[in-house]
FIPA-576751 format. One record per residue (C-alpha): residue number from 0; x, z, y. Coordinates in steps of 0.001 Angstrom, whole numbers. Layout:
BEGIN
PT / num / east / up / north
PT / NUM / X / Z / Y
...
END
This chain:
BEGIN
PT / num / east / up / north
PT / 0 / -127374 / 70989 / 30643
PT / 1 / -129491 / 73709 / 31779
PT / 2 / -126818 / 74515 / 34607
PT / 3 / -127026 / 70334 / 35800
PT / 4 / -131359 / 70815 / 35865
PT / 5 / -130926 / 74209 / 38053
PT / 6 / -128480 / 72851 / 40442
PT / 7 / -130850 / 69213 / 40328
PT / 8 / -133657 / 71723 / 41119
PT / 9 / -132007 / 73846 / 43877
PT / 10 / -130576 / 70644 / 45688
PT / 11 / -133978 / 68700 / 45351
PT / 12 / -135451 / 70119 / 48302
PT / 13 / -132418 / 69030 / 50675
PT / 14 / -131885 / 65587 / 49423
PT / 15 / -135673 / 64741 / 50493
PT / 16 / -135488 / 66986 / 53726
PT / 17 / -132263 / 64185 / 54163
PT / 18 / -134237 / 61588 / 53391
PT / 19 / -136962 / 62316 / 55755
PT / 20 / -134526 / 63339 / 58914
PT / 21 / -132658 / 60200 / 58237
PT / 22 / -133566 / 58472 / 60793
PT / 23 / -133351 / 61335 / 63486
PT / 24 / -130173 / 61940 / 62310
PT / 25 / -129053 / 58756 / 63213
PT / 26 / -131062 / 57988 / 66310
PT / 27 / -129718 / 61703 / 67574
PT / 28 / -126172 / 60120 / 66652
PT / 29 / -126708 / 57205 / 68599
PT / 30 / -128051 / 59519 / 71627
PT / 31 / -124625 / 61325 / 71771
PT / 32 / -122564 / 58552 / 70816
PT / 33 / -124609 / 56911 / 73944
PT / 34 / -123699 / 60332 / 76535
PT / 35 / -119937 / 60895 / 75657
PT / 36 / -118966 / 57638 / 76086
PT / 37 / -120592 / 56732 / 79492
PT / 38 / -119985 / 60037 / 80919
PT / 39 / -115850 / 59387 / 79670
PT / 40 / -116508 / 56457 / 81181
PT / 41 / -117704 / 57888 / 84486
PT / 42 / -115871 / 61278 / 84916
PT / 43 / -112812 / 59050 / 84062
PT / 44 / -113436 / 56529 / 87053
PT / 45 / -114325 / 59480 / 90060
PT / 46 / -111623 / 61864 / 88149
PT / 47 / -109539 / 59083 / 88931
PT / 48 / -110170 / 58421 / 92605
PT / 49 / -109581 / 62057 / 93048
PT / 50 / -106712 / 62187 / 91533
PT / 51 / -105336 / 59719 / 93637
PT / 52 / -106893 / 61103 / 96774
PT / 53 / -105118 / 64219 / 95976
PT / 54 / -101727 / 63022 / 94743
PT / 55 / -101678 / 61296 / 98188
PT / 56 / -102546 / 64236 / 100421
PT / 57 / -100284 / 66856 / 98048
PT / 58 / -97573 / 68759 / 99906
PT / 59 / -95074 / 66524 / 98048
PT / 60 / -97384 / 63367 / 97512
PT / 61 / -97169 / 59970 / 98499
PT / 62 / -98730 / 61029 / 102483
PT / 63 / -98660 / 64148 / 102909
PT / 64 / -101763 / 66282 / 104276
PT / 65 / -101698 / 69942 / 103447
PT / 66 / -104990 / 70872 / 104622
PT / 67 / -107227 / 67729 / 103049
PT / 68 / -105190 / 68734 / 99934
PT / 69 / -106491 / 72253 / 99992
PT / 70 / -109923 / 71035 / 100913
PT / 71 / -109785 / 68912 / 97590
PT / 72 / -107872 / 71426 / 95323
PT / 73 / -110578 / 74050 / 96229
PT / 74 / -113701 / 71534 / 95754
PT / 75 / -112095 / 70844 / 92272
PT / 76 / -111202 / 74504 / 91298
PT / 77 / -114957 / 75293 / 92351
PT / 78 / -116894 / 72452 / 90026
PT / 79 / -114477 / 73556 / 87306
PT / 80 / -115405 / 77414 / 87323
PT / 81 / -119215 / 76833 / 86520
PT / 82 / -120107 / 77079 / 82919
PT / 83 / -121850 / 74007 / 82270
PT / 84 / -124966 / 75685 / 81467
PT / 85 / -125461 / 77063 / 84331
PT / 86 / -124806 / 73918 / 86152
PT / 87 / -126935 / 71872 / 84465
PT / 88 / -129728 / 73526 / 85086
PT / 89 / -128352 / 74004 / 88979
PT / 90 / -128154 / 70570 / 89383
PT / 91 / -131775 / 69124 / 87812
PT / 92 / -132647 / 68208 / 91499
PT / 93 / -129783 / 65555 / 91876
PT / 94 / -130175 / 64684 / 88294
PT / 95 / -133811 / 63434 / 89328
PT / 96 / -132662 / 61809 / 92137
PT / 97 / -129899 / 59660 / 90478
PT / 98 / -131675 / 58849 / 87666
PT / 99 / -135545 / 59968 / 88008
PT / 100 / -136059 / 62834 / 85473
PT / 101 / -134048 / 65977 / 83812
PT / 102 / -135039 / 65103 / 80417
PT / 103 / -133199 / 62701 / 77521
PT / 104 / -129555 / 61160 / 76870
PT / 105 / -129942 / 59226 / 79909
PT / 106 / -130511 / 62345 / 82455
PT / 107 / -127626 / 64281 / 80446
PT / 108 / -124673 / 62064 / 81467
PT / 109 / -125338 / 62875 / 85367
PT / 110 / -124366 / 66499 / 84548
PT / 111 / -121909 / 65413 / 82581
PT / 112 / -119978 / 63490 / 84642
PT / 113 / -120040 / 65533 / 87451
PT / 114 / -118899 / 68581 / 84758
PT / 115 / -116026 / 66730 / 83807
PT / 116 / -114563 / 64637 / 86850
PT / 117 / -113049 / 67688 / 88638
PT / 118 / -111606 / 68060 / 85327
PT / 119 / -110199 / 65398 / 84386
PT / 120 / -109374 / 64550 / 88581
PT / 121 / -106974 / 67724 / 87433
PT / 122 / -105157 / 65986 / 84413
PT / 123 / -104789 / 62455 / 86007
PT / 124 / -103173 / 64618 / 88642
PT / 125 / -100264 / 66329 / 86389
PT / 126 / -99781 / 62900 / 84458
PT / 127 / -98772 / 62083 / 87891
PT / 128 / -96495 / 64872 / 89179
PT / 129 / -94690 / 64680 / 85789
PT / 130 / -93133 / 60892 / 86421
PT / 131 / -89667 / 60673 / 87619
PT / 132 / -89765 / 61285 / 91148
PT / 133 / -86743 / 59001 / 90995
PT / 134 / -88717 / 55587 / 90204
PT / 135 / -90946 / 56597 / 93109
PT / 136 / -87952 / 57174 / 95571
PT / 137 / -86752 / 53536 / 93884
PT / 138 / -89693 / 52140 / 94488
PT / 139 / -89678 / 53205 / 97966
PT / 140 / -86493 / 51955 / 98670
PT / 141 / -87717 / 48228 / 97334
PT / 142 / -90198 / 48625 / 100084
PT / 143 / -93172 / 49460 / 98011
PT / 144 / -96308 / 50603 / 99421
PT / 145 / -98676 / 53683 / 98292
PT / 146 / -100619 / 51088 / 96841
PT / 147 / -98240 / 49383 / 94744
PT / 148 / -96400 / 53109 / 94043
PT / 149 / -100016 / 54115 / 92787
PT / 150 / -100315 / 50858 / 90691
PT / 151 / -97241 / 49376 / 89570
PT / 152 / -95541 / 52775 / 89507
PT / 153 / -97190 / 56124 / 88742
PT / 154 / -100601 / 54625 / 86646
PT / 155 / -97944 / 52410 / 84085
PT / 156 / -95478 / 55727 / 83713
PT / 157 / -98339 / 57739 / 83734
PT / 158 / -100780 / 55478 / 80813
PT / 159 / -99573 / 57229 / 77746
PT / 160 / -100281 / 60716 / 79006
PT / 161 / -103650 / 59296 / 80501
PT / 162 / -104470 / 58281 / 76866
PT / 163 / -103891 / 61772 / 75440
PT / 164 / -106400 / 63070 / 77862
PT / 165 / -108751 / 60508 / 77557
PT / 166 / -109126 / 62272 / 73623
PT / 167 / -109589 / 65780 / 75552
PT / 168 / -111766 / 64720 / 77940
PT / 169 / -114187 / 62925 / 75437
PT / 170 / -113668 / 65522 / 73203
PT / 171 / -114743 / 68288 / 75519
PT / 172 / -117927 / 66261 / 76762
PT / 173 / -118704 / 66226 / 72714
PT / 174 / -119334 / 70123 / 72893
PT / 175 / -120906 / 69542 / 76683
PT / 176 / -123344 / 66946 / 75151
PT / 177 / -124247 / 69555 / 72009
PT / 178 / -124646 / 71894 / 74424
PT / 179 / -127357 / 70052 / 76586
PT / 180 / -129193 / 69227 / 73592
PT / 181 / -130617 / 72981 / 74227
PT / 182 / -132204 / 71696 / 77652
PT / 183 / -134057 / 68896 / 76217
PT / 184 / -130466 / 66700 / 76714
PT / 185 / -130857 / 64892 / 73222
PT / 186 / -128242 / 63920 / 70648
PT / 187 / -127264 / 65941 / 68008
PT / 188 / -127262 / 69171 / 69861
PT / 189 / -131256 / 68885 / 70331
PT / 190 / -131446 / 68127 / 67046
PT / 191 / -129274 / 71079 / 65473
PT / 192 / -131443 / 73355 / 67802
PT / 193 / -134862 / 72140 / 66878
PT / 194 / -134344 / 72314 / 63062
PT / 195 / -131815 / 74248 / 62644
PT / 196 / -132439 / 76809 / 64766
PT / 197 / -136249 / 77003 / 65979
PT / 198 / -137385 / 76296 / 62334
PT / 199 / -134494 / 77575 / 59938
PT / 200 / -133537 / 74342 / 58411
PT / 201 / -129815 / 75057 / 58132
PT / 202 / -128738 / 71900 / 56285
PT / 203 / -129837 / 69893 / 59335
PT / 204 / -127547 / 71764 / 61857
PT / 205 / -124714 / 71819 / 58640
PT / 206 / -125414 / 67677 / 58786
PT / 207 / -125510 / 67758 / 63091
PT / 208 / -122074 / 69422 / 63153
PT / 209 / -120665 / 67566 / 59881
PT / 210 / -120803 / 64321 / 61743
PT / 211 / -119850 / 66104 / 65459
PT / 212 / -116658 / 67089 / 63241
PT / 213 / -116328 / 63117 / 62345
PT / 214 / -116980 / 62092 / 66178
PT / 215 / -113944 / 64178 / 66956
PT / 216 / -111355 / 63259 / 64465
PT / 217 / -112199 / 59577 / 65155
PT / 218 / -112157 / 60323 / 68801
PT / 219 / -108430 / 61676 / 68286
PT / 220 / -107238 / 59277 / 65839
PT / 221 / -108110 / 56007 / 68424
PT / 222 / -106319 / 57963 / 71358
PT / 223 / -103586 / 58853 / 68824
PT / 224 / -103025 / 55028 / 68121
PT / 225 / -103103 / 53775 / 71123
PT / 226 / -100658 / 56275 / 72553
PT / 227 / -98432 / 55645 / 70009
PT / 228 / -98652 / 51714 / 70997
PT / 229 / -97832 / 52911 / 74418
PT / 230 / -95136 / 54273 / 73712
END
């Protein structure tokens, strides 16, 4: 009994730190809930377009253009060898221009998206070079355009992989977001940093990565699904 009033005793102080945090826990949730999936959302749609810009223009692409290719591969090998750190801080200028301040959820996803797309322009690209060149040449020999190749053709063989990546992508902005909670981003990382960190409160950043933990299995286990579907 004595054991049950010690442990009561030793826990009491945590439960009512919970209590009170509550509701920054979940509003810091919401916050990074609110960046991952708009900046999936947007590093998926310009990753995209480059990705199709470059498996055009690639040596063995769709129209051939060696030199815009290179242009492109460099541009993307560039944005992906900055730590995103360092380029969020690099880039506060544009993010004030896009969206009119540097601070909050809302000013986090413009680094994050531009982060990512170069990244995930990268993946979209192999999902591409690993279909069957021989439904392409088939296609071709229908009298298919790059359009229709690109649509009817590469994106439907391609769709499953895309899925998978969807997961990485979304799971990599998850540590990208936690990260820009150090530069006044929001979300959980902000959170974990100003409790757990600046004033010691450990079971705040143990709750913070707790439910970044969730975020990801959930993350995996939708993508998981729907690939198998897909299949």
């Amino acid at each position: 009994m004595s054991e049950n009033v010690v442990a009561a005793s030793f826990l009491a102080p945590y439960w009512e730190r919970l209590q009170e945090k509550l509701p920054e826990i979940i509003t810091a949730t919401w916050e990074t809930i609110d960046m991952v999936f708009f900046s999936t959302l947007f590093s998926m749609f310009f990753g995209f377009l480059l990705a199709v810009w470059m498996i055009i223009t690639n040596p063995i692409g769709l129209r051939p253009c060696p030199s815009v290719y290179r242009v492109l591969d460099f541009v993307v090998n560039l944005l992906r060898s900055f730590p995103f750190i360092i380029l969020l801080i690099a880039i506060i200028p544009f993010t004030r221009f896009v969206v009119g301040t540097s601070i909050g959820s809302a000013a986090a996803i413009v680094p994050l998206t531009v982060a990512c797309a170069p990244f995930v322009a990268r993946l979209i690209e192999s999902c591409f070079l690993e279909v069957d060149s021989g439904v392409i040449e088939a296609a071709r020999s229908f009298g298919a355009s790059n359009t229709q190749i690109i649509f009817r053709v590469l994106i439907p063989e391609a769709l499953p992989s895309i899925i998978l990546n969807v997961a990485v992508v979304a799971i990599t902005l998850l540590g990208y977001s936690a990260m820009a909670g150090t530069v006044g981003g929001g979300g959980l990382g902000d959170l974990a940093v100003r409790y757990g960190y600046n004033r010691f409160q450990v079971d705040i950043m143990v709750y913070a990565v707790i439910i970044l933990c969730v975020l990801v299995l959930l993350i995996q286990g939708v993508c998981n699904l729907l690939y198998k579907i897909l299949r």
